[in-house]
C-alpha positions as CSV (number, residue, x, y, z in Angstrom):
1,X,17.5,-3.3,-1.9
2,X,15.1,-0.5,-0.5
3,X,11.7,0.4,-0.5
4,X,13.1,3.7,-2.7
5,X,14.5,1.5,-5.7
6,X,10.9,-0.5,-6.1
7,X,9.2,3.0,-6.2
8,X,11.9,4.4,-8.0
9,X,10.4,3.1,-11.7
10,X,7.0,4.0,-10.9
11,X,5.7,7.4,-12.5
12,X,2.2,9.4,-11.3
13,X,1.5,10.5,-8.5
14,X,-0.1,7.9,-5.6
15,X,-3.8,7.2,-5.9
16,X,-5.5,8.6,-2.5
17,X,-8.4,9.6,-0.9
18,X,-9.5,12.6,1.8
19,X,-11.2,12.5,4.8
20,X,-14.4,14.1,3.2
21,X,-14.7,11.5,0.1
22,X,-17.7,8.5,0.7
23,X,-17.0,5.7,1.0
24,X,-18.9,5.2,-2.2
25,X,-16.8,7.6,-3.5
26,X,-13.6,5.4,-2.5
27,X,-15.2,2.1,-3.1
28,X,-15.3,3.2,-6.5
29,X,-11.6,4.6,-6.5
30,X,-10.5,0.8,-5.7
31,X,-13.0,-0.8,-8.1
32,X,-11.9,1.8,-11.2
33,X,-8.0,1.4,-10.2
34,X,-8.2,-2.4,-9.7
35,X,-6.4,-1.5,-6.1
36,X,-7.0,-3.0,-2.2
37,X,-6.3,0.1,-0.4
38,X,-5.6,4.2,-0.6
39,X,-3.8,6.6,2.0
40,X,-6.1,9.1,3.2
41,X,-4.1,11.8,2.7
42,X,-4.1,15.9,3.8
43,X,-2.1,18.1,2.0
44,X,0.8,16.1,1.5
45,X,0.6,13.9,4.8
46,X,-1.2,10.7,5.9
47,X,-4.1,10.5,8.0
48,X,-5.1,7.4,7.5
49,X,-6.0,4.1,5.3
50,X,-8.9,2.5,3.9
51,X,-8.9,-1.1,2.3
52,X,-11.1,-3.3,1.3
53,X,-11.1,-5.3,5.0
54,X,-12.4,-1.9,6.1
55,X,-14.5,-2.5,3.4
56,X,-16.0,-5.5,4.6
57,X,-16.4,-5.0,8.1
58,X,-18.3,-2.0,7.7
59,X,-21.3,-3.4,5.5
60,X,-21.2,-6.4,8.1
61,X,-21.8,-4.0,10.8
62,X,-23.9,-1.5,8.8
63,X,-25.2,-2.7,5.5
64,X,-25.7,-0.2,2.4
65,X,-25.7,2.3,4.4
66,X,-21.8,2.4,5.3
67,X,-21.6,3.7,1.6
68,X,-22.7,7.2,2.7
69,X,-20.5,7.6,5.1
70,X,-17.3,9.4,4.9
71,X,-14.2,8.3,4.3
72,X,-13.0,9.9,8.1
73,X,-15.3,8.4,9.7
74,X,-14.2,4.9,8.8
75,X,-10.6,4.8,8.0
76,X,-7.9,3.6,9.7
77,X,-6.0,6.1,11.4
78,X,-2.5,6.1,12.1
79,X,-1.1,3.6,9.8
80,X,2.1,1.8,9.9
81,X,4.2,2.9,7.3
82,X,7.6,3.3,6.2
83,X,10.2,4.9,4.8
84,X,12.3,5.0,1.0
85,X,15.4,3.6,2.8
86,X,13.7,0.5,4.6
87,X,15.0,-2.7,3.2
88,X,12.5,-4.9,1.5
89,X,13.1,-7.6,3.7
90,X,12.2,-5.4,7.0
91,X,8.9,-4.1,4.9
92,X,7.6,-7.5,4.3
93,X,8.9,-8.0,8.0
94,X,6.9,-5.4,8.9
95,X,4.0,-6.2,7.3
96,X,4.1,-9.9,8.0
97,X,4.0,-8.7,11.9
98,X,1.8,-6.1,12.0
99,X,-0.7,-8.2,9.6
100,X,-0.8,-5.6,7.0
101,X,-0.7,-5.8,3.3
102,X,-0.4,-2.5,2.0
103,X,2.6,0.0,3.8
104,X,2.8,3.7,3.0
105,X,6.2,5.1,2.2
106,X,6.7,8.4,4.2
107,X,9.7,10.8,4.0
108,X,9.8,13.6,5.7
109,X,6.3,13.6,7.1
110,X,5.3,13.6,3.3
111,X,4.0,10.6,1.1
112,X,6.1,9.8,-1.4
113,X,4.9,6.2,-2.3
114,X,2.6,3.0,-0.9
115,X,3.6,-0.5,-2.0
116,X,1.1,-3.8,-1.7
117,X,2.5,-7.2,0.3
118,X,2.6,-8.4,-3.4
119,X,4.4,-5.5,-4.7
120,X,7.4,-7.0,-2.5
121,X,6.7,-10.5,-3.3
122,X,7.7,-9.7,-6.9
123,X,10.6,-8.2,-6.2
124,X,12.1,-10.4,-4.1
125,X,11.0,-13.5,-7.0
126,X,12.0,-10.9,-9.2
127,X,15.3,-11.2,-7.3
128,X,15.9,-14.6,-6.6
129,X,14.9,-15.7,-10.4
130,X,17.6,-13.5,-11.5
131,X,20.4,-14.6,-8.6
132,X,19.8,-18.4,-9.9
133,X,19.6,-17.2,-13.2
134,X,23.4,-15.6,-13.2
135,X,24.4,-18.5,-11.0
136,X,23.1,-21.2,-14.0
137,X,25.5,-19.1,-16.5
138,X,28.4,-18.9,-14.1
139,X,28.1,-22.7,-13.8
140,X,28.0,-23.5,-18.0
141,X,30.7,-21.2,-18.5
Protein backbone atom coordinates (compact mmCIF):
# COMPACT_ATOMS: atom_id res chain seq x y z
CA UNK A 1 0.00 0.00 0.00
CA UNK A 2 1.16 3.64 -0.66
CA UNK A 3 1.50 6.75 0.99
CA UNK A 4 -1.45 7.96 -1.71
CA UNK A 5 -4.12 5.40 -0.34
CA UNK A 6 -3.63 6.62 3.58
CA UNK A 7 -4.07 10.21 2.32
CA UNK A 8 -6.60 9.24 -0.09
CA UNK A 9 -9.65 9.37 2.76
CA UNK A 10 -8.47 12.46 4.21
CA UNK A 11 -10.50 15.74 3.12
CA UNK A 12 -9.13 19.62 3.83
CA UNK A 13 -6.59 20.96 2.86
CA UNK A 14 -2.95 20.35 5.02
CA UNK A 15 -2.61 22.53 8.09
CA UNK A 16 0.74 24.80 7.35
CA UNK A 17 2.57 27.66 8.25
CA UNK A 18 4.77 30.54 6.23
CA UNK A 19 7.97 31.78 6.63
CA UNK A 20 6.62 35.14 8.09
CA UNK A 21 4.10 33.56 10.85
CA UNK A 22 5.76 33.58 14.86
CA UNK A 23 6.45 31.17 16.30
CA UNK A 24 3.79 32.20 18.67
CA UNK A 25 1.75 32.28 15.86
CA UNK A 26 2.59 28.49 15.03
CA UNK A 27 2.89 27.29 18.55
CA UNK A 28 -0.54 28.10 18.69
CA UNK A 29 -1.43 26.38 15.26
CA UNK A 30 -0.05 22.99 16.97
CA UNK A 31 -1.68 23.59 20.33
CA UNK A 32 -5.40 24.56 18.55
CA UNK A 33 -5.00 21.49 15.98
CA UNK A 34 -3.68 19.03 18.66
CA UNK A 35 -0.70 18.43 15.88
CA UNK A 36 3.43 17.91 16.42
CA UNK A 37 4.52 19.55 13.32
CA UNK A 38 3.46 21.91 10.00
CA UNK A 39 5.22 22.27 6.49
CA UNK A 40 6.22 25.75 6.04
CA UNK A 41 4.94 26.15 2.89
CA UNK A 42 5.26 28.96 -0.19
CA UNK A 43 2.68 29.06 -2.64
CA UNK A 44 2.14 25.47 -3.10
CA UNK A 45 5.80 24.21 -2.27
CA UNK A 46 7.78 23.35 0.93
CA UNK A 47 10.29 25.36 2.47
CA UNK A 48 10.56 23.87 5.45
CA UNK A 49 9.18 22.19 8.93
CA UNK A 50 8.59 23.19 12.33
CA UNK A 51 7.75 20.64 15.21
CA UNK A 52 7.56 20.74 18.55
CA UNK A 53 11.55 19.40 18.96
CA UNK A 54 12.20 22.70 17.23
CA UNK A 55 9.98 23.76 19.71
CA UNK A 56 11.98 22.84 22.49
CA UNK A 57 15.31 23.50 21.52
CA UNK A 58 14.67 26.95 20.78
CA UNK A 59 13.22 28.11 24.39
CA UNK A 60 16.36 26.07 25.75
CA UNK A 61 18.61 28.17 23.78
CA UNK A 62 16.52 31.35 23.95
CA UNK A 63 13.69 31.37 26.51
CA UNK A 64 10.33 33.44 25.93
CA UNK A 65 11.77 35.18 23.64
CA UNK A 66 12.04 32.46 20.75
CA UNK A 67 8.20 33.21 20.56
CA UNK A 68 8.76 36.39 18.68
CA UNK A 69 10.64 35.07 16.28
CA UNK A 70 9.53 34.05 12.89
CA UNK A 71 8.76 31.01 11.72
CA UNK A 72 11.91 31.30 8.89
CA UNK A 73 14.09 31.97 11.05
CA UNK A 74 13.75 28.82 12.99
CA UNK A 75 12.39 26.06 10.84
CA UNK A 76 13.87 23.35 9.44
CA UNK A 77 14.78 23.75 5.99
CA UNK A 78 14.84 21.18 3.46
CA UNK A 79 12.94 18.44 4.82
CA UNK A 80 12.83 14.86 3.99
CA UNK A 81 9.79 14.09 2.35
CA UNK A 82 8.12 11.85 0.05
CA UNK A 83 6.07 11.05 -2.45
CA UNK A 84 2.04 9.52 -2.98
CA UNK A 85 3.53 6.37 -4.50
CA UNK A 86 6.14 5.49 -1.63
CA UNK A 87 5.18 2.29 0.04
CA UNK A 88 4.32 2.55 3.65
CA UNK A 89 6.89 0.24 4.62
CA UNK A 90 9.78 2.53 2.83
CA UNK A 91 8.01 5.76 4.70
CA UNK A 92 8.35 4.34 8.08
CA UNK A 93 11.85 3.13 6.70
CA UNK A 94 12.50 6.40 5.98
CA UNK A 95 11.55 7.93 8.89
CA UNK A 96 12.89 5.33 11.27
CA UNK A 97 16.49 6.30 9.51
CA UNK A 98 16.44 9.69 9.15
CA UNK A 99 14.90 10.01 12.86
CA UNK A 100 11.95 11.81 11.75
CA UNK A 101 8.37 11.52 12.80
CA UNK A 102 6.41 13.57 10.56
CA UNK A 103 7.20 13.16 6.38
CA UNK A 104 5.67 15.57 3.84
CA UNK A 105 4.12 14.08 0.79
CA UNK A 106 5.30 15.93 -2.34
CA UNK A 107 4.19 15.46 -6.01
CA UNK A 108 5.32 17.32 -8.45
CA UNK A 109 7.20 19.93 -6.40
CA UNK A 110 3.65 20.58 -4.83
CA UNK A 111 2.34 19.42 -1.28
CA UNK A 112 -0.27 17.26 -1.55
CA UNK A 113 -0.26 15.65 2.02
CA UNK A 114 2.03 15.14 5.41
CA UNK A 115 1.56 11.93 7.44
CA UNK A 116 2.84 11.50 11.33
CA UNK A 117 5.16 8.18 12.34
CA UNK A 118 1.82 7.20 13.96
CA UNK A 119 -0.29 7.88 11.05
CA UNK A 120 1.68 4.72 9.57
CA UNK A 121 1.67 2.76 12.67
CA UNK A 122 -2.09 2.52 12.31
CA UNK A 123 -2.14 1.54 9.18
CA UNK A 124 0.10 -1.09 9.19
CA UNK A 125 -1.99 -2.44 12.75
CA UNK A 126 -4.79 -1.48 10.87
CA UNK A 127 -3.36 -4.04 8.37
CA UNK A 128 -2.20 -6.79 10.15
CA UNK A 129 -5.49 -6.83 12.52
CA UNK A 130 -7.37 -7.26 9.45
CA UNK A 131 -4.82 -10.04 7.63
CA UNK A 132 -5.24 -12.28 11.00
CA UNK A 133 -8.61 -11.33 11.15
CA UNK A 134 -9.56 -13.00 7.47
CA UNK A 135 -6.99 -15.68 8.19
CA UNK A 136 -9.22 -16.67 11.75
CA UNK A 137 -12.40 -17.01 9.34
CA UNK A 138 -10.52 -18.90 6.66
CA UNK A 139 -9.47 -21.28 9.39
CA UNK A 140 -13.39 -21.85 11.10
CA UNK A 141 -14.79 -22.24 7.75
Amino acid sequence: MTIGAILHGRTGAVVSARKEDSVRTVVDLLAQHRIGAVPVVEGNAIVGIFSERDLVRLISSYGPDALDRTIDEVMTKSPVTCDSKMVVIGALSLMTQKRIRHLPVVDDGALVGFVSIGDLVKYRIDHIEAEAAAMRDYIAS
